[in-house]
C-alpha positions in Angstrom: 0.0 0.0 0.0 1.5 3.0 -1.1 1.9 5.6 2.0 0.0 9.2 1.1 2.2 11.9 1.3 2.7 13.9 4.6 1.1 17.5 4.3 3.4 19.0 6.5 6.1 20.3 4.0 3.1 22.0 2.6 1.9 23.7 5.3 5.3 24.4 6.7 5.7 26.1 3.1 2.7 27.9 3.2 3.5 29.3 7.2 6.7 30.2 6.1 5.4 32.4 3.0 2.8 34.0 5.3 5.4 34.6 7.9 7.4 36.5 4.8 4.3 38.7 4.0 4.2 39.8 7.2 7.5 40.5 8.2 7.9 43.0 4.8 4.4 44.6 6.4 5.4 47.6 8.5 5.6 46.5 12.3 2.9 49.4 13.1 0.5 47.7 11.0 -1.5 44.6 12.3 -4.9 45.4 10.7 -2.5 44.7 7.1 -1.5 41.9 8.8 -5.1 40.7 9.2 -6.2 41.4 5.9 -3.6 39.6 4.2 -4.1 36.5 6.5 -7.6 36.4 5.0 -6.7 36.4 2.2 -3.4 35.0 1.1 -4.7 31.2 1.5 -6.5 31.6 -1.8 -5.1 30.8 -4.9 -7.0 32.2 -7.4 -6.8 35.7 -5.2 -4.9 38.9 -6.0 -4.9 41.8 -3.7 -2.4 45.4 -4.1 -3.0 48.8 -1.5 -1.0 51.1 -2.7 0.0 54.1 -0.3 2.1 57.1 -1.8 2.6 55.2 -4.8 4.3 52.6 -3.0 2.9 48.8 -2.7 2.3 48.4 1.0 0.4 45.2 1.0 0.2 42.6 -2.0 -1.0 38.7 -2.8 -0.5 37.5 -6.4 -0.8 41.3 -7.2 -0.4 40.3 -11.2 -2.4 36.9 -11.6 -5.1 37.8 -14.3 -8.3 37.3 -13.1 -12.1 37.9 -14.2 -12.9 41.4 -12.0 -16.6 40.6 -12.6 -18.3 44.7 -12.5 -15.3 46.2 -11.3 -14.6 46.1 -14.9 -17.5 49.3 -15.1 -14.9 51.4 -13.4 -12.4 50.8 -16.1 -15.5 51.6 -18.6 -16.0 55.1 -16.8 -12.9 56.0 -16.9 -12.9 55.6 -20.7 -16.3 56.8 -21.1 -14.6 60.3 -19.3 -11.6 60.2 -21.1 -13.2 60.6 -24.0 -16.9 62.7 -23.6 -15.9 64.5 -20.5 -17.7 64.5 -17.0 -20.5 67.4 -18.6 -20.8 65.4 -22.0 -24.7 64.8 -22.5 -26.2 62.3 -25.0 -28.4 62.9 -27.7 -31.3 61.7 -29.7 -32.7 63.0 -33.2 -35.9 63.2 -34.0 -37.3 63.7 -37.7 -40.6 64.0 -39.3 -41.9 62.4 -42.8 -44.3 63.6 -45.6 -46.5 61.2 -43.8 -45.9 62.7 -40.2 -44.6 59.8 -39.1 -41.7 60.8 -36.7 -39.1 58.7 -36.5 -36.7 58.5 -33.3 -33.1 57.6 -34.3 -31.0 55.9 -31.3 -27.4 57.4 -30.5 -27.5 54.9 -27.3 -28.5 57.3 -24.9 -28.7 54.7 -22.0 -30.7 57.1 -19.8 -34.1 57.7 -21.9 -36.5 56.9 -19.0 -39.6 57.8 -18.4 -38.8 61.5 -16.9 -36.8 62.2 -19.9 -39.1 61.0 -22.3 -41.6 64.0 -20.4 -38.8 66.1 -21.4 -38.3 64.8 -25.4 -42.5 65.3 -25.5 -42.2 68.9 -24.4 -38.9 69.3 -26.9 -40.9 68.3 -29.7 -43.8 70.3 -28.6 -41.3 73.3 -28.5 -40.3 72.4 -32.3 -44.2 72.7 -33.4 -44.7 68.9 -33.6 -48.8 69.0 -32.8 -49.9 65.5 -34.7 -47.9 62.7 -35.1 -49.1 60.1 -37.6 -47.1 56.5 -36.4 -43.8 56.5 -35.3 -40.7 54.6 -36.2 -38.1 53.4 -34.4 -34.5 53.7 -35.9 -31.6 51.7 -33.8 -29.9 50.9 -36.5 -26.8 52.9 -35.1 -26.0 49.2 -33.6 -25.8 46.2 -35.4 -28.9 43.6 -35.6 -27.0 40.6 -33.6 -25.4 42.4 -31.3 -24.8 40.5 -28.2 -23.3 41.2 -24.9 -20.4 38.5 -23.7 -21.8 36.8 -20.9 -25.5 38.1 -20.9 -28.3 34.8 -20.2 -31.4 34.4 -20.5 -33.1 35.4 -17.3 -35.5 37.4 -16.0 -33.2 39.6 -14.0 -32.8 43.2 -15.2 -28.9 42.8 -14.9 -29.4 40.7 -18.1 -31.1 43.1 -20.2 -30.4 43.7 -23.7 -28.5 46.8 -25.2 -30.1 48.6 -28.0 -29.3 52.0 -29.0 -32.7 52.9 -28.6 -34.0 52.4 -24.8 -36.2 53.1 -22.3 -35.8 52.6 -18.8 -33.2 50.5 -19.6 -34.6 47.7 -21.6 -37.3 47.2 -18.5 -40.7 47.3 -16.9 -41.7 47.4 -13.3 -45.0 46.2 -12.5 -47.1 45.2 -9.8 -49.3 41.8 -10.1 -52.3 41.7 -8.2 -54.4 38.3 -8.6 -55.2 38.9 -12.8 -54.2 42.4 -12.9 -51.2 44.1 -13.7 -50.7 47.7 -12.7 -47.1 50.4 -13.3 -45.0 50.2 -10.2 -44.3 53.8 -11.0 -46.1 56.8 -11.0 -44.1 58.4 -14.1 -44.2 55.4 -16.4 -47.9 54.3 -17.9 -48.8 50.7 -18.3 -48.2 49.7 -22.0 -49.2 46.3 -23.7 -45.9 45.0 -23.3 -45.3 45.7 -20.1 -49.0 44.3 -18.9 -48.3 41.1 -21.1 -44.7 40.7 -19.0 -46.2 41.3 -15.6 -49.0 38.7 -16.9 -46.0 36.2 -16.8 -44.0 36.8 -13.3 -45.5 35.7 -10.1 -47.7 38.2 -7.3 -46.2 41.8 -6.0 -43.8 43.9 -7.7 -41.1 42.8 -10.2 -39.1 44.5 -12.6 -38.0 42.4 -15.5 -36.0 42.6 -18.7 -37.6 42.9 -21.9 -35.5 39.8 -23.4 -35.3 40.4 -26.9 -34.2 44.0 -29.7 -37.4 43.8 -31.4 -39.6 43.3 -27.9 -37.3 46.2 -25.9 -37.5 48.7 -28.9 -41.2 48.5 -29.6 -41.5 48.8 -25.9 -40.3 52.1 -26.5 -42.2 53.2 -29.4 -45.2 52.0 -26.9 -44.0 54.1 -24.0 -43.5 57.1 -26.2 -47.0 57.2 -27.8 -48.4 57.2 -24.2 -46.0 60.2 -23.3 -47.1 62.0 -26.7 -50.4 61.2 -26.2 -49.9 62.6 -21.9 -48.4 65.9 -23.4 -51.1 67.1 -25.9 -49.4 65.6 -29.0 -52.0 63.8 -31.0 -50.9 60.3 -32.0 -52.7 57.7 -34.9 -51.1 55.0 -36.8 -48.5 52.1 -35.7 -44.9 51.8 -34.8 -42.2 50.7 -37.2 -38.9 49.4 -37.2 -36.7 50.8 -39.7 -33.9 53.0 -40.8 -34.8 56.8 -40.9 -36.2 57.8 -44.5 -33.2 59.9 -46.4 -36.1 63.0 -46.7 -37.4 62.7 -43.1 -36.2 66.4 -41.9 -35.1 67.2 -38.3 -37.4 68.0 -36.3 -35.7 68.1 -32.8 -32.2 66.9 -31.2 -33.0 65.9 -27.9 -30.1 66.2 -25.3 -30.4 64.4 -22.0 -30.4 66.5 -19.2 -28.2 64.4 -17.1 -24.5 64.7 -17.6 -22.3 61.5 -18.2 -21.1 62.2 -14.2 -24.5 61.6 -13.3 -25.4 58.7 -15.1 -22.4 57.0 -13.5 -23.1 58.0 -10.2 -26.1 55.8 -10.1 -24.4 53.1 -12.7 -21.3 52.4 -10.4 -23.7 52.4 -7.0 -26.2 50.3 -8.5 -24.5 48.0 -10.8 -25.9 49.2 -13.9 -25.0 46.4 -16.6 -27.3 48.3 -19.3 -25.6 51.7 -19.2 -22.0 50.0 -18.5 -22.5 48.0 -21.7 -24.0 51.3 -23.6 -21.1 53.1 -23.2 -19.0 50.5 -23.8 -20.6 50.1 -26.9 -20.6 53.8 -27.8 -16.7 54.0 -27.5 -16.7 52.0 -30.7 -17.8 55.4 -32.5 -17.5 58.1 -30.2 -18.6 60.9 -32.1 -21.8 58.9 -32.8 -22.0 59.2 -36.7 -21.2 55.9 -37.6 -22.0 52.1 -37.4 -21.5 49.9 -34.1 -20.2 46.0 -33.3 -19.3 44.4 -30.1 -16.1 43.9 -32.3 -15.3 47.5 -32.7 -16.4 48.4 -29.3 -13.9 45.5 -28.3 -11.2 46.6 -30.5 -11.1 50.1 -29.1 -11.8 49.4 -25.3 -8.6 47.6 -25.6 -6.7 50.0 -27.3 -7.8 52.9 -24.9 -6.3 50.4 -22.1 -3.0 50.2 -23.8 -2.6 53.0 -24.8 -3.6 54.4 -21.4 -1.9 51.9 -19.1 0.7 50.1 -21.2 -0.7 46.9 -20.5 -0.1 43.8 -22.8 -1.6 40.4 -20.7 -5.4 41.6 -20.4 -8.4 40.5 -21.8 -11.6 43.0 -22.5 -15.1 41.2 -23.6 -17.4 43.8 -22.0 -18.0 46.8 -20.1 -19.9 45.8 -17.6 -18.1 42.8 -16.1 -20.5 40.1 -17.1 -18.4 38.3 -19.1 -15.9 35.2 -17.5 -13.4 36.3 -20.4 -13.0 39.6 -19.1 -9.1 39.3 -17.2 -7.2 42.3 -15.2 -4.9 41.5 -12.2 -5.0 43.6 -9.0 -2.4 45.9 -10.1 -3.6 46.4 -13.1 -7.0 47.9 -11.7 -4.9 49.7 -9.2 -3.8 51.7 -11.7 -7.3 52.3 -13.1 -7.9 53.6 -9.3 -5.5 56.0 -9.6 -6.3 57.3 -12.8 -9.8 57.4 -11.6 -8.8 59.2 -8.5 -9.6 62.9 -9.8 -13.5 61.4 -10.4 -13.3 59.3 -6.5 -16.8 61.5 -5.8 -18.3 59.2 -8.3 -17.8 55.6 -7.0 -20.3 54.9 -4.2 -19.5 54.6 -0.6 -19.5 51.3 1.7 -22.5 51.5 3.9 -21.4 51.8 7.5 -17.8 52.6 6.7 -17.2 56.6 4.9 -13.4 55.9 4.2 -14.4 53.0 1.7 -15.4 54.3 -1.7 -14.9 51.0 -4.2 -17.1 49.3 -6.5 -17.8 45.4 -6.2 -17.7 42.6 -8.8 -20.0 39.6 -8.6 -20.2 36.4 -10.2 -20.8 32.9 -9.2 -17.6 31.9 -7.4 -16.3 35.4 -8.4 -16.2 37.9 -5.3 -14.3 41.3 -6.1 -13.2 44.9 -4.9 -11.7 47.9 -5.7 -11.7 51.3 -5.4 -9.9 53.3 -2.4 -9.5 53.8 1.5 -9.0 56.6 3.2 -5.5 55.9 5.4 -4.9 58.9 7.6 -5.8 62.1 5.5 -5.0 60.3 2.1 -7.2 58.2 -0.1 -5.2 55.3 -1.3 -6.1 52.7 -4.1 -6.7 48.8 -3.5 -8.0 46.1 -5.5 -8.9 42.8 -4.4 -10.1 39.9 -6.5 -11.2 36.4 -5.5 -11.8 33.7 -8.7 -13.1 30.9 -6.6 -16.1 30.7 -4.0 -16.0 32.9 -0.5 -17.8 34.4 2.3 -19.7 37.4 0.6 -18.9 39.5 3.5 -14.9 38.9 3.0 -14.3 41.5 0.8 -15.7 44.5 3.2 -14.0 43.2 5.7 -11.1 42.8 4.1 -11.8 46.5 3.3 -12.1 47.4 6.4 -8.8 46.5 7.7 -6.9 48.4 5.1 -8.2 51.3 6.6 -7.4 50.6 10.2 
């Protein structure tokens, strides 16, 4: 019988690296201390704080790993780099010898209800009285396009990304027995949203509208109701089409929130819709063009090397959803301190006001990054986890960077 092998050269291997770690750790420092013990007996972990520039406290700091949504911060960063913080998107709006008015999508990802109050009083402002059917143009993206990573369910974190949207490719109803009501005051009830409440179970539930066609004509739906709210007069259908060549301007909408606040809310709430939006629009920036996840690909990745002068990373999305996706911890420690002038953008831990940092989460994939507040300073950290853990390991992992 063959004799297993005795585990204690292992564990007198793995002692003695730990013992290393913290010896280089400053002797006035326990709570690093701590946090690197929680950490450092994962594998397929990387963790980097950074104070003054200097690593301070570090485990696997370049293993590439899937950062899950801390990816979005790394998409805002780009998304700032190139629009600016007070950049605002736009939508056109033109007008057939039919009347028809025809909405073209520039990927606005924040056309929600509110703002759609604010297009119908636009186009009111432009003359527009009667509209006679309206068609729906979001062309600007291609046909198939499909997020890395996105499934099929129900969730709205798995919407789909059109570049013509409203409230981001979802309703929010309330069931009651039969009936199906809005769960929002500013939003009215359309056929698709009743026949998607129809489906889910009792209460409230806000759902993804699944499919392009389904989320676009859900627009068209929810803007005839707004017309129709506003004193525009609205007859015929809804199409799906490119923009007739003689259709004339009618009105260029321009969102009244500023890229800086549609991140706010994005990096808080884990916004995979307007993540992937913008991710999508850095393929053609200046929004005259034609859009592929491809493209949008190609020129994430170039804005990272160029930027950062990275060659072993891997971009498949914006948002994070995507296994593909690889960074290391240093790697996204250096997006935190290029990110540092917009650090009033990334939310803040609840119960602790010197963590600001974004998490990533994926089955088996637990991540964070962002910055602590160490004294007077704010200092960057990144911690990423690629196999399963206690969900509460990464605040309090957190939370000893700061003590």
């Amino acid at each position: 019988m063959t004799k297993a092998p005795s585990a204690r050269p292992q564990m007198t291997r793995l002692w003695l690296g730990g013992a290393l770690a913290l010896l280089l750790l400053p002797c006035n420092m326990p709570a690093l201390a701590d946090a690197l013990t929680q950490v450092q007996g994962f594998s397929k972990a990387g963790l980097l704080l950074e104070e003054g520039g200097r690593a301070v406290l570090s485990h696997n700091p370049d293993l590439p790993l899937a950062p899950a949504s801390t990816m979005k911060v790394l998409t805002a960063l780009a998304a700032i780099a190139t629009w600016g913080r007070d950049y605002h998107f736009e939508t056109e709006f033109y007008q057939d010898g039919q009347g028809t008015l025809w909405v073209k999508g520039r990927a606005d990802p924040y056309l929600v209800s509110e703002e759609l109050d604010r297009v119908c009083q636009g186009l009111k402002g432009a003359g527009v009285t009667r509209v006679a059917g309206i068609g729906l143009d979001d062309s600007y993206f291609d046909r198939d396009v499909e997020i890395a990573g996105r499934s099929a369910t129900d969730n709205p974190y798995d919407a789909p990304v059109t570049a013509l949207a409203a409230n981001f490719n979802t309703v929010n109803v309330v069931r009651t027995g039969a009936g199906v009501t809005s769960a929002e005051p500013q939003t009215p009830l359309t056929d698709t949203a009743r026949r998607f409440g129809q489906r889910g179970g009792a209460g409230t539930q806000r759902v993804n509208l699944k499919q392009r066609p389904i989320a676009v004509g859900y627009f068209g739906e929810l803007l005839a109701a707004k017309l129709a709210a506003n004193g525009i007069q609205v007859s015929g259908g809804q199409h799906l089409g490119t923009t007739p060549s003689s259709a004339k301007l009618v009105y260029r909408h321009k969102n009244s929130r500023t890229l800086a606040d549609m991140l706010v809310p994005t990096l808080k709430y884990s916004n995979n819709f307007v993540a992937n939006s913008l991710f999508l629009r850095m393929a053609d920036p200046q929004g005259k063009g034609h859009v592929s996840v491809a493209a949008a690909q190609r020129a994430m990745t170039e804005f990272a090397r160029k930027k950062f002068h990275w060659t072993d990373f891997k971009i498949e999305d914006g948002a994070g959803l995507s296994r593909g996706n690889r960074l290391s911890a240093r790697q996204l420690v250096e997006v935190m301190q290029a990110f540092a002038p917009n650090r009033d953008l990334m939310p803040t831990q609840a119960g602790n006001p010197n963590i600001r940092a974004k998490t990533g989460t994926l089955t088996g994939v637990s991540c964070y990054a962002g910055y602590v507040r160490r004294g007077t300073a704010w200092e960057p950290f990144a911690l990423m986890i690629n196999q399963p853990v206690d969900a509460g390991l990464r605040r309090r992992v957190a939370a000893d960077l700061v003590r």
